[in-house]
C-alpha positions as CSV (number, residue, x, y, z in Angstrom):
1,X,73.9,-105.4,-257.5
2,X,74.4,-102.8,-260.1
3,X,75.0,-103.2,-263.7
4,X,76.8,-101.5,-266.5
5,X,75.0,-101.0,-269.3
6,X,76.6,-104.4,-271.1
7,X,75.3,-106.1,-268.5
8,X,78.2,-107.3,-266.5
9,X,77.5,-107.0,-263.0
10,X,79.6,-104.7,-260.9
11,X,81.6,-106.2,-257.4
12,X,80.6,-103.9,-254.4
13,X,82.9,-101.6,-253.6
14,X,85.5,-102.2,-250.9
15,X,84.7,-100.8,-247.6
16,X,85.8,-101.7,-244.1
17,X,82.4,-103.2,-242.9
18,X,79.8,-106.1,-243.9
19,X,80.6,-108.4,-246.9
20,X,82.5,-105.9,-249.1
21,X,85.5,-105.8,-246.6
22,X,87.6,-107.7,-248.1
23,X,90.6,-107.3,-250.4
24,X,91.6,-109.4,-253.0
25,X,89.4,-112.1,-251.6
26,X,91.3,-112.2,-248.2
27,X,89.6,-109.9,-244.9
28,X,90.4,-106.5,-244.3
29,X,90.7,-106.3,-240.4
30,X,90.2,-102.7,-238.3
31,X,92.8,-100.9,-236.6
32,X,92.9,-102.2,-232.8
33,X,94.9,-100.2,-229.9
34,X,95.9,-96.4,-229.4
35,X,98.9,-95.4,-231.2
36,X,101.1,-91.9,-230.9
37,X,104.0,-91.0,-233.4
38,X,107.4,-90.7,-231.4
39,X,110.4,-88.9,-233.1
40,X,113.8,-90.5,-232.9
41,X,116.3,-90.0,-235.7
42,X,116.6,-86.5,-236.6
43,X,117.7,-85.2,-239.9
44,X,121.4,-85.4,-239.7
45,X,121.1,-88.8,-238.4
46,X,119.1,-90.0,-241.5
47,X,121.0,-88.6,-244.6
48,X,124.0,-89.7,-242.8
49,X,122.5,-93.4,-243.1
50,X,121.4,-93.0,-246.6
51,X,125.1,-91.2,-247.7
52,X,126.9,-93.8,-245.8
53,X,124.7,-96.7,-247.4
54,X,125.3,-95.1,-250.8
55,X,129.1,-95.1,-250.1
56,X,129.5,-98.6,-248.4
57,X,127.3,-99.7,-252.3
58,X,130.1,-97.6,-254.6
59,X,133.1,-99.2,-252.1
60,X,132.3,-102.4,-252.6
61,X,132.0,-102.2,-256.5
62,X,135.0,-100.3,-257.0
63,X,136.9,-102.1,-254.8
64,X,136.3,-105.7,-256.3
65,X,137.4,-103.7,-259.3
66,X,140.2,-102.4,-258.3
67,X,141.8,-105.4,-256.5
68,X,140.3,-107.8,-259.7
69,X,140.2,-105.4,-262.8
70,X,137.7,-108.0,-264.7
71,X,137.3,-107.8,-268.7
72,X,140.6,-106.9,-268.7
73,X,144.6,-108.2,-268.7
74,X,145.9,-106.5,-265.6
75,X,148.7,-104.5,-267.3
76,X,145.9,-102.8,-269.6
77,X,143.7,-102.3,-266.4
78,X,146.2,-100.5,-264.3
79,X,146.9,-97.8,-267.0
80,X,143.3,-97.4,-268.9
81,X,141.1,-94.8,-268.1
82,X,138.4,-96.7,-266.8
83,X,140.7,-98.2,-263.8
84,X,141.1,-94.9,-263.0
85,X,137.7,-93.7,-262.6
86,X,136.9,-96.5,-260.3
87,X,139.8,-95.3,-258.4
88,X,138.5,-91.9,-258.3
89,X,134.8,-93.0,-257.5
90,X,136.6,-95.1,-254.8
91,X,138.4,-92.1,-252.5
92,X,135.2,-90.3,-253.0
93,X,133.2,-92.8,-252.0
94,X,135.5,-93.9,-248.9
95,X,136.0,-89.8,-247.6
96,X,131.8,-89.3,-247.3
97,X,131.9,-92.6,-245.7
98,X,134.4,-91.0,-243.6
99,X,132.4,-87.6,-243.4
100,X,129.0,-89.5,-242.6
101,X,131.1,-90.9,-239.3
102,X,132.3,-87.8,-237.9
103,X,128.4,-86.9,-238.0
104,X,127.7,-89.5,-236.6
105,X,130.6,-89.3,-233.8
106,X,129.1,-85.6,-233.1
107,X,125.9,-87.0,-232.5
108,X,127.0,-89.9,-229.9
109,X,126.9,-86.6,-227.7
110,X,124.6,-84.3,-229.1
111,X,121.7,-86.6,-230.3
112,X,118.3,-87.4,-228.5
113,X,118.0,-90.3,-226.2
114,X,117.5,-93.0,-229.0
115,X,120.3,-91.2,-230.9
116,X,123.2,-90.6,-227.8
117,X,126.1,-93.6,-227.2
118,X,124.5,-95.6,-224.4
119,X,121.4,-95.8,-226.9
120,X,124.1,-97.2,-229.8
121,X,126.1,-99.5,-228.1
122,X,125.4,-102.2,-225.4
123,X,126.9,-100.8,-222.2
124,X,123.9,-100.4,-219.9
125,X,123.2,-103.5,-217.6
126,X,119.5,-103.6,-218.7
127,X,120.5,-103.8,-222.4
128,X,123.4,-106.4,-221.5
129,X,120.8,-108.4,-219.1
130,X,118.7,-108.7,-222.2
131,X,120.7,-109.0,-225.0
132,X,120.9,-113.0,-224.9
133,X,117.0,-112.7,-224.7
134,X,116.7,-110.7,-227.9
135,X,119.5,-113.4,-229.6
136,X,116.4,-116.4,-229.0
137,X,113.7,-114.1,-229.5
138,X,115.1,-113.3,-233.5
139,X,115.9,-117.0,-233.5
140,X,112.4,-118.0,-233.1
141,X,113.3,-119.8,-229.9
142,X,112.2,-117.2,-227.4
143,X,108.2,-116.1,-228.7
144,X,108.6,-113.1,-225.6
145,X,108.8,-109.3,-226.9
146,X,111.1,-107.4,-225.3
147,X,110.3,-104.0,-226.6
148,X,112.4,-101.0,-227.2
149,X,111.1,-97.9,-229.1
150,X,115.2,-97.0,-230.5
151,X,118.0,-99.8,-231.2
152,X,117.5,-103.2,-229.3
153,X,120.5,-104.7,-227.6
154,X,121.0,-107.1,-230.7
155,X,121.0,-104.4,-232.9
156,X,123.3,-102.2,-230.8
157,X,125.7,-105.2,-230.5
158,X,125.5,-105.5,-234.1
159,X,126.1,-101.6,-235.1
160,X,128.9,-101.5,-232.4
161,X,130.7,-104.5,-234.9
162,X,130.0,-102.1,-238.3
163,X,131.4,-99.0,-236.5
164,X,134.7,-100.9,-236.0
165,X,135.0,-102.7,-238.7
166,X,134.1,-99.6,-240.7
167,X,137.5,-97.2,-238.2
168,X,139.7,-100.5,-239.2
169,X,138.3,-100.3,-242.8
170,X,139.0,-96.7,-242.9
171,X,142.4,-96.4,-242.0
172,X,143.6,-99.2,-243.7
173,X,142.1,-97.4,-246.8
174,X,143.7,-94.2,-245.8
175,X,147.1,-96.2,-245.5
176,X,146.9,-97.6,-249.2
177,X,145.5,-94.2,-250.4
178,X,148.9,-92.9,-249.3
179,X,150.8,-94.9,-251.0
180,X,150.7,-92.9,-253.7
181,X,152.6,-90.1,-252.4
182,X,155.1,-91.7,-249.4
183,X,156.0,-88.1,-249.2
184,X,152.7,-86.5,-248.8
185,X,150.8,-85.7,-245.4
186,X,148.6,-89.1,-245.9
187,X,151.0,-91.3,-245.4
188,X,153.2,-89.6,-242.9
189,X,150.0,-89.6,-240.9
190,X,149.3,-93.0,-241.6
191,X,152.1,-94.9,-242.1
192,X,151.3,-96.4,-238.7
193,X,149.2,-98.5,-239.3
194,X,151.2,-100.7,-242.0
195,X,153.4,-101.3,-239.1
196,X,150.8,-102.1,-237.1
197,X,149.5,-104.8,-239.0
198,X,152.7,-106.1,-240.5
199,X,153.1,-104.6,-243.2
200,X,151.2,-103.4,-246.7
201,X,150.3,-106.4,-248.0
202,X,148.4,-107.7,-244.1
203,X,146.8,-104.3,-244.4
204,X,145.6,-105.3,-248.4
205,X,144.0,-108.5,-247.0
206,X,142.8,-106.8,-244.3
207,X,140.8,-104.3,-246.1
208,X,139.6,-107.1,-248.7
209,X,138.4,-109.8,-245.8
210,X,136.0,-106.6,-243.9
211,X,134.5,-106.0,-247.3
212,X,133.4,-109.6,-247.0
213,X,132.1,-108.5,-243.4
214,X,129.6,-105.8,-245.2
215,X,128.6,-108.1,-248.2
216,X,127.4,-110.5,-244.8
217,X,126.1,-107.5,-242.7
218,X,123.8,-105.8,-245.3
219,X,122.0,-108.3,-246.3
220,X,121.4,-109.5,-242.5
221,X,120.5,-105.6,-242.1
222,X,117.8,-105.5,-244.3
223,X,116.6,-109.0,-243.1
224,X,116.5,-107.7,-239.5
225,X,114.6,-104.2,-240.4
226,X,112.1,-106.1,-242.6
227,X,111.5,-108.4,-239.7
228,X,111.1,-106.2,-237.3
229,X,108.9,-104.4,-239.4
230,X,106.3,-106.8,-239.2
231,X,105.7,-106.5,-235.6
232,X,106.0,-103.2,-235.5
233,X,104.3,-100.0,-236.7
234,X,106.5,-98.0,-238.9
235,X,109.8,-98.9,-238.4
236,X,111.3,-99.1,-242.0
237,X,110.1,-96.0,-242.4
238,X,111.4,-94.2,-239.4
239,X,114.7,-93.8,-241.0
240,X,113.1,-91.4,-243.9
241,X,110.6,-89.0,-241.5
242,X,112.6,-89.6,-238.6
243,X,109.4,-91.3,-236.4
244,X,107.4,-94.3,-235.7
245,X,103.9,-95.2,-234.3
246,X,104.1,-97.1,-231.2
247,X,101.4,-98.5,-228.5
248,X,100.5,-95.5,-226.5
249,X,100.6,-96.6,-223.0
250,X,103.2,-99.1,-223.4
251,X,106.6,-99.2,-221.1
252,X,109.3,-99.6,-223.2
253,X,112.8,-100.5,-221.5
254,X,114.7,-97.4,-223.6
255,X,111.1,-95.0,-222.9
256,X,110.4,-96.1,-219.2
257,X,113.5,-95.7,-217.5
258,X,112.0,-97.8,-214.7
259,X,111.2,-100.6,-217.4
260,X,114.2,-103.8,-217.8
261,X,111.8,-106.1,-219.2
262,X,108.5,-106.8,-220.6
């Protein structure tokens, strides 16, 4: 073992192999298996998630603001300055989130195979046929994989709830943005949907109980990714370079098309 020149002995340096593979005290293990990089969300798809994440973040602040000006008597709130920046940061906010959706709606069609509808939302009999199967497997009942390279059953289940919930939050949003101007083209286009529900102050709760939804669904959406980064090879990271490692070899139910289950 070497020395420096006080004397104190130097560790051997890290390496994969014999007794210095180890790090921090615990053993370093070699790669095992054959691996190739598959590409599945392309670059539209991926800033639309990171816009629309950005949005659904501003949304939720400015909307808890708006309904509950805090700090603040609510005859002060409605006319300062402030209240109206939140506002303004608010219709920004909810037309991008908008925006990021008609992306999105273009690519249902024009998107890869992990990015078209049937890969989105659950309509396929293989994906309904193991959809309760993926429910006990994130439950920890069910220890089976069930493998799919794009969106799992569960997850397309629970992306078909956010787009709805996110088309109800939207025009309900668009209804009280044209409240401002009962004249204007907003609300002549969606004055509709205040009758629908009932009237403006159904379609005020309503907007308020689906943010509730997305303070409960991002959370669980980070859960889930994290999670199912642990079994596999790159999948947090797929949504920033658009691909993930996977078993090369493998037959995965939305790669194999003569694959249902594993």
């Amino acid at each position: 073992m070497t020395q420096l020149a006080s004397g104190i002995p130097l560790e051997p340096p890290v390496t994969p192999d014999g007794p210095a593979g180890r790090i921090l005290q615990h053993p370093v293990g070699k790669p095992q298996g054959h691996y190739e990089w598959v590409y599945l969300w392309q670059l539209p798809i991926r800033a639309m998630h990171w816009v629309a994440a950005a949005s659904m973040v501003v949304l939720i602040i400015t909307g808890f603001y708006i309904g509950r000006p805090y700090f603040m008597t609510q005859t002060l709130a409605t006319g300062s300055f402030s209240f109206q920046w939140m506002r303004l940061f608010h219709f920004v906010a909810g037309f991008l989130l908008i925006a990021t959706a008609l992306v999105r709606l273009y690519w249902l069609v024009a998107g890869n195979k992990f990015e078209r509808f049937t890969a989105l939302f659950p309509v396929r009999p293989r994906d309904l046929k193991n959809l309760w199967r993926m429910i006990l497997h994130y439950s920890f009942i069910d220890r089976r994989e069930i493998r799919y390279i794009g969106h799992n059953p569960l997850q397309q289940l629970n992306y078909t709830s956010v787009y709805v919930a996110a088309v109800i939050m939207a025009l309900t949003g668009l209804a009280l943005y044209g409240t401002a101007n009962p004249s204007g083209l907003v609300w002549q286009s969606f004055a509709w949907v205040a009758d629908l529900f009932g009237g403006l102050p159904r379609v005020r709760l309503v907007h308020h109980v689906l943010t509730w939804y997305f303070l409960v669904f991002i959370p669980g959406h980070i859960y889930f990714v994290l999670r199912s980064d642990l079994y596999e090879v790159g999948n947090l990271s797929s949504i920033i370079n658009g691909g993930k490692f996977v078993e090369a070899g493998h037959d995965y139910i939305d790669h194999n098309p003569s694959a249902t289950t594993t």
